[in-house]
N, C-alpha and C positions, 0 to 999 in steps of 0.2 A: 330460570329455576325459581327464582322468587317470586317473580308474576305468578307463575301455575299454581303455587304452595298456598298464593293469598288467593285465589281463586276459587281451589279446593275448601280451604278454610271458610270463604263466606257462604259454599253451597252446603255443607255441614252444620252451620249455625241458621240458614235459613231454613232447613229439610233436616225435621226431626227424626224422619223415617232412617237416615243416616249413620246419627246415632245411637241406632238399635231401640227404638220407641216402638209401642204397636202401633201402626199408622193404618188410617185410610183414608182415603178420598172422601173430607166431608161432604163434599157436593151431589156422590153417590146415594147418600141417603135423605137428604133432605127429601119433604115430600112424601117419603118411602118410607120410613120409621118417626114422622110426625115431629123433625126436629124445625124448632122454632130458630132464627136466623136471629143475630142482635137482640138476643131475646134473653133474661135470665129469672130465677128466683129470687125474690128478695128478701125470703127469710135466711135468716141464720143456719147455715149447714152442719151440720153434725161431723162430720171429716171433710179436711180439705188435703188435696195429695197435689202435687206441682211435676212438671215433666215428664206429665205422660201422654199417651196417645186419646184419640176416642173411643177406640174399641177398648182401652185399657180403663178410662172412667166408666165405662158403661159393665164391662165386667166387676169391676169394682162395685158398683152400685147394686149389682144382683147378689153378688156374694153378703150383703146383709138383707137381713127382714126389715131392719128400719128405714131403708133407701126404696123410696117411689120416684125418682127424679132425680136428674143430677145438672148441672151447669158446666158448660165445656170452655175454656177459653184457647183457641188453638193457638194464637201465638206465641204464650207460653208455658200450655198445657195446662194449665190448672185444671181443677177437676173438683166439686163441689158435692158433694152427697145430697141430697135433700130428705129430710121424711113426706114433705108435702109434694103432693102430687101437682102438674103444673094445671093453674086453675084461673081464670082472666084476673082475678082480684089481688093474687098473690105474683106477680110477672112483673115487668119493667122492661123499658127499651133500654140496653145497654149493648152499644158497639162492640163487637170481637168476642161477645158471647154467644153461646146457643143453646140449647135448654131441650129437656125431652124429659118424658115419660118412660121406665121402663117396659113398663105394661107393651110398647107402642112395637118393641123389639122380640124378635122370636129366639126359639131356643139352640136356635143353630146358632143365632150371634152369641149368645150368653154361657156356651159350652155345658147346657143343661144345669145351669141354677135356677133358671125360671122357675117361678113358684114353689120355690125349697120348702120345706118343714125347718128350716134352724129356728132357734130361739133367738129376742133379737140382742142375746149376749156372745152371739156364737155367729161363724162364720160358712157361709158354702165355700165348700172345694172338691172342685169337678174331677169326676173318677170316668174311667170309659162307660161310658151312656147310663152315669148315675151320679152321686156327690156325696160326701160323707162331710159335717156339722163336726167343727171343731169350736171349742169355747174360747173365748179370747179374753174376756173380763167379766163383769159384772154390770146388769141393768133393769131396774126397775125393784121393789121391795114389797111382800107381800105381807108386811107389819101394816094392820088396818088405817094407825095413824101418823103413816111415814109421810114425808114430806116429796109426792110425787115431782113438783117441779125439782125438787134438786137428783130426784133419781132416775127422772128420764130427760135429763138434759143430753146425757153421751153415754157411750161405752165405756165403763170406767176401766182402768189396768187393773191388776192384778195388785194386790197392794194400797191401794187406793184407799184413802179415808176420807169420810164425808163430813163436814161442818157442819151441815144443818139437818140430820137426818130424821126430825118430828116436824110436823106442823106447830105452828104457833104458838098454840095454849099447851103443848104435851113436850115433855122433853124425856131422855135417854140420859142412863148413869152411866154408860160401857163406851168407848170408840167402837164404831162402825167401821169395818175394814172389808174390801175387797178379798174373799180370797182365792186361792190358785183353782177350786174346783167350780169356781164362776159362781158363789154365792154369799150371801153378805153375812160375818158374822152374825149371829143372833142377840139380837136386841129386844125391847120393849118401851113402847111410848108411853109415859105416862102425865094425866093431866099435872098440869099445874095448878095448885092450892089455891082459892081466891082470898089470901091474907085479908082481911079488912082495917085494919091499923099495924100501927106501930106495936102496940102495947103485946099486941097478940102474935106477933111475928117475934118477937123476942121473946113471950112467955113461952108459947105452945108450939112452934112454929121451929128455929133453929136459935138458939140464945147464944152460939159465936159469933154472928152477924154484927156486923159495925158500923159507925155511922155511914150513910152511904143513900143514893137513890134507886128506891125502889119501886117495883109496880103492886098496888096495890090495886083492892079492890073497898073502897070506901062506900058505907051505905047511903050517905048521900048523892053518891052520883049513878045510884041504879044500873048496878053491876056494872057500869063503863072502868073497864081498866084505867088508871091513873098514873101519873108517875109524883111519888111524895120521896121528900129527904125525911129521912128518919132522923129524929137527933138523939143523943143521950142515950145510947141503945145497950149501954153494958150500965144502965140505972134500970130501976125498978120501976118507973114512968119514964119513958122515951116518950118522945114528941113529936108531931107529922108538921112540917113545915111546905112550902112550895116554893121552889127555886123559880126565882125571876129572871130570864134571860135579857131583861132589857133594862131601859135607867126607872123608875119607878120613886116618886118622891110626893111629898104634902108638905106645904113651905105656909107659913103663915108670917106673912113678909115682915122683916126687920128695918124696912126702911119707906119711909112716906112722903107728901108732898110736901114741898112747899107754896104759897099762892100763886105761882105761877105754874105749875105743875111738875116744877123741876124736882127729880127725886134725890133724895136724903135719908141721909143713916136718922133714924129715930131714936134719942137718948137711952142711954141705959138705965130710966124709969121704966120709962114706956114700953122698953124690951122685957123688962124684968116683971113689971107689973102685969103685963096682957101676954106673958107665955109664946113671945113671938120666936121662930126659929126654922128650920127645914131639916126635914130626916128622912133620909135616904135610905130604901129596904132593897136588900138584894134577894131576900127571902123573909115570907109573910107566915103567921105560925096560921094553921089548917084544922078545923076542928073534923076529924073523919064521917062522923055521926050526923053531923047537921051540915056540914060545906062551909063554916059562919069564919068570915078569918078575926084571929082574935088580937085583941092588942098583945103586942110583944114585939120589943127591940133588941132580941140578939143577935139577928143578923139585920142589923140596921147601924146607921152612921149618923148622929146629931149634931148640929151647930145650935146653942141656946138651947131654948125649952122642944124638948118633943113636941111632934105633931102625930095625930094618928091618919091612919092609912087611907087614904083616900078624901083628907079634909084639906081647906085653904081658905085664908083671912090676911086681912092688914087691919091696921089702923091708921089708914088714910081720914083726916077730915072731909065727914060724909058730907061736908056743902061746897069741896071742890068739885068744879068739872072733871076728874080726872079719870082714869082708866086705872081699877082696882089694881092690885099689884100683888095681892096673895092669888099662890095656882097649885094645882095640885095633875099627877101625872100617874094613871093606872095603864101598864103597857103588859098585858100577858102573854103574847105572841110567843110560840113555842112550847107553853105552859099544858097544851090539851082544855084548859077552861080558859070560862068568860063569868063576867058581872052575872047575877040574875037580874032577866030584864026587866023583870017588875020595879026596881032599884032606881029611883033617880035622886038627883041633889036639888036640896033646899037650901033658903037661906037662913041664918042664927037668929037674924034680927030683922027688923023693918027695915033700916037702913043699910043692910048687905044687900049690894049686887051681883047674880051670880050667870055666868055664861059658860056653859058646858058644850063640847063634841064629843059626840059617840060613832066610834067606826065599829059597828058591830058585835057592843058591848065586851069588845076584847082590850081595844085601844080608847080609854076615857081619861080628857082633860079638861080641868076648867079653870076661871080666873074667876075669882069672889073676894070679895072686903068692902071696906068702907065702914069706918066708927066701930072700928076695932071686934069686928064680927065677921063673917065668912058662912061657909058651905059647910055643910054634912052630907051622907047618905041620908037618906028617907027613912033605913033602917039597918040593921048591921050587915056589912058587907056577905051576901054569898055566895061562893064560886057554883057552876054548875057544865059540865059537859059541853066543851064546843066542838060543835057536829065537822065543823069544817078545817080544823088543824088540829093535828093529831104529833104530839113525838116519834121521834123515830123509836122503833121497838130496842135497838143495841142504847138507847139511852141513860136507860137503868136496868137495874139488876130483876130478873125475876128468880124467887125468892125459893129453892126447894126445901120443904119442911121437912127436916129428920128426926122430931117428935112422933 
């Protein structure tokens, strides 16, 4: 009795027709309705359903507009929708699938959904030798500046709210909701302001705003979107600063050779006299108007005398052989700008020696000194648009004006 029981049992779990599946004989159609063997799509499907038949994915697939193709896996049903139709570019060899075209299927198989009129928020459902389009959610938005990829990604439910329902520069004051009669609340995109500082986004612009990172649109960097930390923003002069994601320092070294080249703390004359010290900037103050970054240390950290932004020295005796010992470290990576490349380092004096690298004017370091002199810029530091790193957009805030 037991033998027969486990018998039954594995002809059930092997023979999905069994357990009441719509089954057929795929081998009947291969050939015959253009189904491709070990074959699937590789895009991302739009619905996937699990334990059902062939003829059940393939009806499924007609009963939407947005379904040209569907992916079969018989062993354990799955069933793939596709919107893209099966094309040599978009396939793949993959074992235990099969792949087809609706198009490739007639209307006897598909119980007369072929070629329906539904909308593709709405569904076929086959009537005797006809089908009547019921709505099922919401898809697609005919707000000129909605954000198509996020509204024709799926069929949304009923209920359904959308995150991101503008394009990029525009955004929406209301939730976006699905509703029951398959159409999206009504909304409106509207641009986003292209604040150009601080000053102006606290006067004219929203004056609750706080300190915080913003996207701005600064005349120096010719309409390129930017992202500044606004400082002091409940003052009557806020400030546009740039958040440094990386270590960023100008060190004008405190310590020199001895004749042998062995390095030494240099007296506290010598420290005190020649302004030697290292100041570490986690953020660089930002002039919006000209890009010019300007001296200022409130978001900065000193040991001894201030250094400014991008400088480096020692006071190594300049008739040792040695290797200068002031460096200085400009890392903007993540920032959206670089150096202007016109910009390079000189030395203060005849006897500084000054060795700089540049990775693409985004990452600039050097070592300079000797006789108590160093590096500069050629001219004041200023940032400009880099083409090829950009912030991520959720990085900071963009800014809607309710003046």
């Amino acid at each position: 009795m037991c033998s027969g029981f486990a018998v039954l049992l594995l002809l059930l779990t092997q023979n999905r027709c069994l357990l009441g599946q719509m089954c057929s004989t795929i081998d009947k159609f291969v050939n015959v309705r253009g189904i491709l063997e070990n074959t699937r799509i590789k895009t991302e499907p739009f619905m996937t359903s699990r334990s059902v038949g062939l003829m059940s994915c393939l009806r499924s697939c007609a009963t939407y507009s947005l379904c040209n193709a569907f992916n079969f896996q018989d062993s354990s049903g799955t069933c793939e929708l596709q919107r893209e139709a099966v094309m040599d570019e978009n396939i793949e060899d993959f074992n235990g699938y099969l792949t087809s075209n609706l198009s490739s299927w007639t209307n006897k198989d598909i119980n007369y959904c072929q070629n329906h009129m539904c909308g593709y928020n709405a569904i076929c459902e086959p009537r005797l030798n006809s089908y009547i389009c019921t709505v099922i959610g919401c898809f697609d938005s005919a707000e000129p500046f909605a954000n198509k990829t996020t509204f024709t990604k799926k069929i949304y439910d009923f209920g359904d709210i959308v995150d991101t329902p503008c394009q990029g520069d525009y955004y929406t004051n209301v939730t976006v909701q699905c509703s029951v009669a398959g159409t999206w609340t009504p909304f409106t995109c509207y641009p986003y302001q292209q604040v150009r500082n601080c000053k102006y986004l606290h006067e004219q612009c929203n004056p609750t705003l706080t300190d915080d990172e913003y996207w701005l649109y600064p005349p120096s960097q010719n309409g390129v979107r930017t992202k500044v930390y606004c400082h002091n923003m409940q003052t009557v002069d806020p400030e546009a600063f740039i958040t440094l994601n990386e270590h960023n320092f100008a060190s004008k070294s405190i310590y020199v050779y001895d004749e042998s080249c062995l390095k030494i703390k240099a007296d506290d004359v010598t420290i005190s006299t020649n302004a030697l010290g290292v100041t570490a900037f986690m953020k660089i103050n930002f002039a919006p108007g000209t890009g010019v970054v300007r001296d200022d240390y409130t978001f900065a950290i000193t040991n001894h005398s201030v250094q400014s932004f991008g400088t480096a020295g020692d006071c190594v005796d300049d008739s040792y052989k040695c290797t200068p010992l002031g460096n200085f470290l400009i890392n903007l990576s993540g920032t959206g700008l670089i150096v202007d490349p016109d910009i390079s380092w000189v030395a203060d004096s005849a006897s500084s020696e000054v060795t700089t690298i540049n990775d693409e004017n985004r990452v600039i370091s050097g070592t300079c000194g000797k006789g108590c002199s160093g590096c500069s810029p050629s001219s004041t530091i200023k940032l400009v648009p880099d083409p090829n790193n950009r912030p991520p957009i959720e990085s900071a805030i963009r800014p809607i004006c309710t003046l």
